[in-house]
C-alpha positions, -999 to +999 in steps of 0.1 A: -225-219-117-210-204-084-216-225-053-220-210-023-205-222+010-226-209+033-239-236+049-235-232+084-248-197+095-246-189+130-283-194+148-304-163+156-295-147+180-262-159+184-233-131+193-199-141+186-188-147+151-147-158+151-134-140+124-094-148+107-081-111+087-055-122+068-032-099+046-010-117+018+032-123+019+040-107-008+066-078+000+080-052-021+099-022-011+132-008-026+140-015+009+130-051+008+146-066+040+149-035+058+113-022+060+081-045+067+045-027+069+019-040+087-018-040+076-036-012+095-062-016+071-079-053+085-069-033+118-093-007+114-124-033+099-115-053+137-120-021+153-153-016+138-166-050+144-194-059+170-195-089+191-170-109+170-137-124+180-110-109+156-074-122+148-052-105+122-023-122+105-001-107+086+017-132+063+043-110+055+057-115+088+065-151+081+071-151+042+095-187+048+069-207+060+032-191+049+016-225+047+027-239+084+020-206+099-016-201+085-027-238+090-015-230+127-041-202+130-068-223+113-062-253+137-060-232+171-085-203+164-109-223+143-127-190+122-159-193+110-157-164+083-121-156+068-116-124+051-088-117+030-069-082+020-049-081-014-033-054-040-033-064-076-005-081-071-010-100-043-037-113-059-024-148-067-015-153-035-050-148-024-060-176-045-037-197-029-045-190+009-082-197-006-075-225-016-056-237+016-085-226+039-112-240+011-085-276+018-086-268+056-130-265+055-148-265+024-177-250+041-160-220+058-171-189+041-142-165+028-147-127+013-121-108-008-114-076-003-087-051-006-077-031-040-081-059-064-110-074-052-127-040-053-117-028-091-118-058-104-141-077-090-161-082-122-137-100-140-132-123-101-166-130-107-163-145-142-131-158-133-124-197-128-114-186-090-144-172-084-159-202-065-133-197-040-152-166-024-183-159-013-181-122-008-159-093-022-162-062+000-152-033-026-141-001-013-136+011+024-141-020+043-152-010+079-186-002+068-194-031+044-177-059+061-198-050+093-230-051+077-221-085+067-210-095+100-237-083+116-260-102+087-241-138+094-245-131+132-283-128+133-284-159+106-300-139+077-291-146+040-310-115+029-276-095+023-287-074-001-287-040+022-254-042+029-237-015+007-204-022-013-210-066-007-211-086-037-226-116-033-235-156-041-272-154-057-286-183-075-258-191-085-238-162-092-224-127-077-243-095-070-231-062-065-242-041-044-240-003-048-214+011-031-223+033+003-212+069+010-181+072+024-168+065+055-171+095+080-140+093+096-152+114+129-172+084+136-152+057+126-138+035+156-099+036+155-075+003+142-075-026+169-040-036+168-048-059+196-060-083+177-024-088+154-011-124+158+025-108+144+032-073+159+065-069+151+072-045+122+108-027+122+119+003+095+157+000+096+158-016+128+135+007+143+103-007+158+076+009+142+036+009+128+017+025+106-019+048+111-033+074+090-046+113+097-062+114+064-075+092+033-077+098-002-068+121-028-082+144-054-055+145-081-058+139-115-029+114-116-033+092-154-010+059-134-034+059-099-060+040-089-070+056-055-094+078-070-111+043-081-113+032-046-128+065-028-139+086-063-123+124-058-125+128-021-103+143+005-113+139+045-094+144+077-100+120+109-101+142+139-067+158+157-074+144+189-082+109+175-046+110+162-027+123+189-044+095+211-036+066+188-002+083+184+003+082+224-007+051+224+013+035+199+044+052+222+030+034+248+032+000+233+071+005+225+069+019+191+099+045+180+084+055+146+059+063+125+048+060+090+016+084+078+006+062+050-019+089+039-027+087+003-017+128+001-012+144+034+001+173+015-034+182+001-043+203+033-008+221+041-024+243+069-043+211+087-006+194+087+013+224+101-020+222+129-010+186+132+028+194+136+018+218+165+002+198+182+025+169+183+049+192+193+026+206+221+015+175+236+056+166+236+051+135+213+075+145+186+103+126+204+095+095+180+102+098+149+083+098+120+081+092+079+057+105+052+048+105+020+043+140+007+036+160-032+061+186-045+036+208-049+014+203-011+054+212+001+061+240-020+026+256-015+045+264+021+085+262+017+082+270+057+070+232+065+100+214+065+111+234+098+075+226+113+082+189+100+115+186+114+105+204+147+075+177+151+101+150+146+098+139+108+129+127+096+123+111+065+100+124+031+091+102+001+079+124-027+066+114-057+084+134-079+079+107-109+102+129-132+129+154-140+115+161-174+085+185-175+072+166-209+070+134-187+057+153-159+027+171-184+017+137-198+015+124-164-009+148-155+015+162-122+004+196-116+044+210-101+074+220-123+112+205-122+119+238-108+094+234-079+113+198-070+147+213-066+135+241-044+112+217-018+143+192-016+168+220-010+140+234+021+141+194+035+177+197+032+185+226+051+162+213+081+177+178+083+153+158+069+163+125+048+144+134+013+142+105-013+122+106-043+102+081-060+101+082-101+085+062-132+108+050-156+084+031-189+067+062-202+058+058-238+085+078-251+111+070-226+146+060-251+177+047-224+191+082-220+155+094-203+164+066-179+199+080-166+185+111-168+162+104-137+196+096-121+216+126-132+187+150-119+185+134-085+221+140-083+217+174-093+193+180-068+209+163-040+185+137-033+193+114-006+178+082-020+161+073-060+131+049-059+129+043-093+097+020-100+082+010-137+049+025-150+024-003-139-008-006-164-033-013-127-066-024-136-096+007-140-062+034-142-063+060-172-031+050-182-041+011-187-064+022-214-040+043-233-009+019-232-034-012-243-049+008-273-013+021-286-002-019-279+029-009-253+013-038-224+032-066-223+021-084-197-022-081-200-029-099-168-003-117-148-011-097-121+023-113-094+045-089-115+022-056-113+044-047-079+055-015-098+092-023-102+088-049-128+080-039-165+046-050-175+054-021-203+073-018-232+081+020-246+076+034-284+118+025-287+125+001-260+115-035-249+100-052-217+136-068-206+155-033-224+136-013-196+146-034-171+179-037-177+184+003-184+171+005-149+196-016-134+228+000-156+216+029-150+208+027-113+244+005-099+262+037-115+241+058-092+240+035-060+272+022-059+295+055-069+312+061-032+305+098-037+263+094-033+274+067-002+292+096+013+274+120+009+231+104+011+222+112+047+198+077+041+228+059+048+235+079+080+201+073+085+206+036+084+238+028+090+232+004+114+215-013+085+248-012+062+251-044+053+212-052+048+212-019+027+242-036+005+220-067+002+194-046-012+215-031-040+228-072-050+190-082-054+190-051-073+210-061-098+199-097-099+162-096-096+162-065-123+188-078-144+161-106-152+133-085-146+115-092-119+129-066-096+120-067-065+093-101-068+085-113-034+104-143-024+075-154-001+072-193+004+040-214+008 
């Protein structure tokens, strides 16, 4: 039976609840030790909070020493509620900052939220860690971690109006139904006041994160944001973003990154963005994206927009250079359609690397350098070449667990979507992997792609960090845990 540890509730009428947001260590990136996010997410819940004292700590900003750093925070800002944000696979290490602050105060009340907690926070609740959370906060958290907040402040334990909470309740969780959807108009904007670490760099290049729009509508079999905010597209308002965008200039940022789960869904609303940027003179920083094939070739004029507005970098998810892959993936665009919206970034100057998805059922060796060989046909500047993750609630999870190709059910530290959790109808776990890494030192390493990607221009004064990359590369995929976050408790 689940114990509950609420039992110190602030007295009615009290005002100020001290509140710890903490994101987890784990990093992944194909540019690990060049590139560290932030969490604008528990940035935007602190905005949205009434009369509570907020501190954010983002452990990925001091992965050697997690431990020492958060028992620091506990000792001088002494929370009384800690809230915790974590991906599938950062879910482990939730566990064990839960169990740190449970060590620290058994009585201090800590919620779960983030990704992992929201799709799976059945199997949480069954789970042997479930008695280290009183709450999960599943979807957007700005709405539902208020209404708690403003629940513990007033000293009620009557939490049951509070939409998207689950819950200790005699003994075990309730869920609440989730809410409608955040109206973004409304919504206050990210406090990035509150950080404790606010010192994120992209290639050297001080930088932060925000978002113009949130979710996505696609019918993509591998993705799980549909699960978070169901088939829903909304847009935050232009001069909302252009203020947050000044002021993040103002604070001695450089660049950008529009972590918007498809900014590409709207094409005209962008180019109204670009303009605008450009008009009130603050495309002198620059910025990255993530962007569709298909939102960029809907308008093969927006790379001179982008470039004019001062975007020098575009991810796309191209995921394939076979149209059979592409089909089964459910992606909507053609191989055709790739080469032509690479080509347009080209010509305007902008850095265009591709992310792909290597593990597909029926993927033999060749299909693997074949991802290579078509971004060298198309001229691609960089290859992000992650693993086809089974993430819990996706479409693809069921399929691959009925036709038996998961190998790794529920280990969820290796779900960072470079390591293979998969195996394919002619190929094991550790063959992916190491087809990946044979197949991707001929591609990094050959001087011809050095001397000719404009991402090394881009970061050359990140050479030798970029060459450390491609070692762990090898190492970490050799063995396959490519890219596993080297964090430290």
């Amino acid at each position: 039976m689940q114990k509950s540890h609420l039992t110190r509730l602030p007295a009615a009428g009290e005002t100020i609840l001290k509140i710890l947001l903490i994101s987890m260590p784990d990093a992944v990136s194909a540019f690990d030790g060049l590139v560290t996010f932030p969490n604008t997410g528990l940035c935007s819940i602190a905005g949205n909070l009434e009369d509570c004292d907020v501190r954010v700590l983002d452990l990925v900003a001091c992965r050697r020493e997690v431990r020492k750093t958060l028992l620091d925070q506990l000792n001088t800002f002494r929370p009384e509620l800690v809230g915790l944000s974590a991906m599938t696979f950062q879910y482990s290490s939730a566990v064990r900052v839960a169990r740190i602050v449970r060590d620290w105060n058994p009585e201090i009340p800590i919620a779960l939220g983030g990704y992992h907690g929201s799709l799976s926070c059945d199997e949480i609740a069954s789970s042997p860690e479930a008695g280290l959370f009183d709450y999960m906060i599943r979807g957007e958290g700005e709405l539902s971690f208020a209404g708690l907040t403003k629940a513990l402040r007033k000293g009620s334990r009557d939490l049951s109006g509070v939409h998207g909470l689950s819950f200790v309740q005699n003994g075990e969780f309730t869920h609440n139904p989730l809410g409608p959807l955040a109206d973004l108009t409304t919504l206050k904007r990210p406090n990035r006041q509150v950080r404790v670490f606010d010192e994120f760099r992209f290639f050297g290049v001080p930088f932060d994160c925000l978002e113009s729009t949130r979710g996505c509508v696609m019918n993509c079999r591998f993705c799980s944001i549909t699960e978070m905010y169901g088939r829903s597209f909304r847009k935050l308002p232009l001069e909302t973003i252009l203020t947050e965008i000044d002021g993040l200039r103002g604070r001695g940022k450089q660049g950008l990154f529009f972590v918007d789960d498809n900014i590409t869904l709207d094409v005209r609303w962008l180019r109204t963005l670009c303009e605008a940027i450009i008009s009130e003179g603050l495309n002198n920083l620059h910025y990255i994206m993530q962007a569709s094939v298909d939102g960029i070739y809907s308008d093969l004029t927006l790379p001179k927009l982008l470039a004019k507005a001062g975007f020098r970098l575009v991810f796309l998810g191209i995921e394939s250079g076979n149209q059979q892959t592409l089909d089964t993936l459910k992606k909507g665009y053609t191989v055709s359609k790739t080469k032509a919206v690479v080509s347009e970034l080209h010509g305007q100057g902008i850095v265009a690397t591709g992310g792909f998805i290597a593990g597909n059922p029926n993927d033999r060796p060749e299909d693997i350098h074949g991802v290579f060989e078509f971004a060298r046909e198309i001229g691609l500047d960089h290859v992000v070449l992650q693993c086809l993750t089974p993430y819990p609630k996706t479409e693809i999870r069921e399929s691959l667990q009925e036709e038996g190709l998961i190998t790794n059910m529920d280990r969820f530290e290796f779900y960072n979507g470079f390591i293979a959790n998969v195996r394919t109808r002619h190929m094991s776990s550790l063959q992916l992997a190491r087809e990946m890494v044979k197949a991707g030192v001929k591609y990094y390493n050959n001087p011809r792609y050095i001397m000719k990607s404009s991402l090394w221009r881009y970061a050359l004064s990140s050479a030798f960090r970029f060459l450390l990359v491609n070692l762990k590369f090898v190492v970490s995929g050799w063995q396959n845990r490519l890219f596993h976050s080297t964090h430290r408790f």
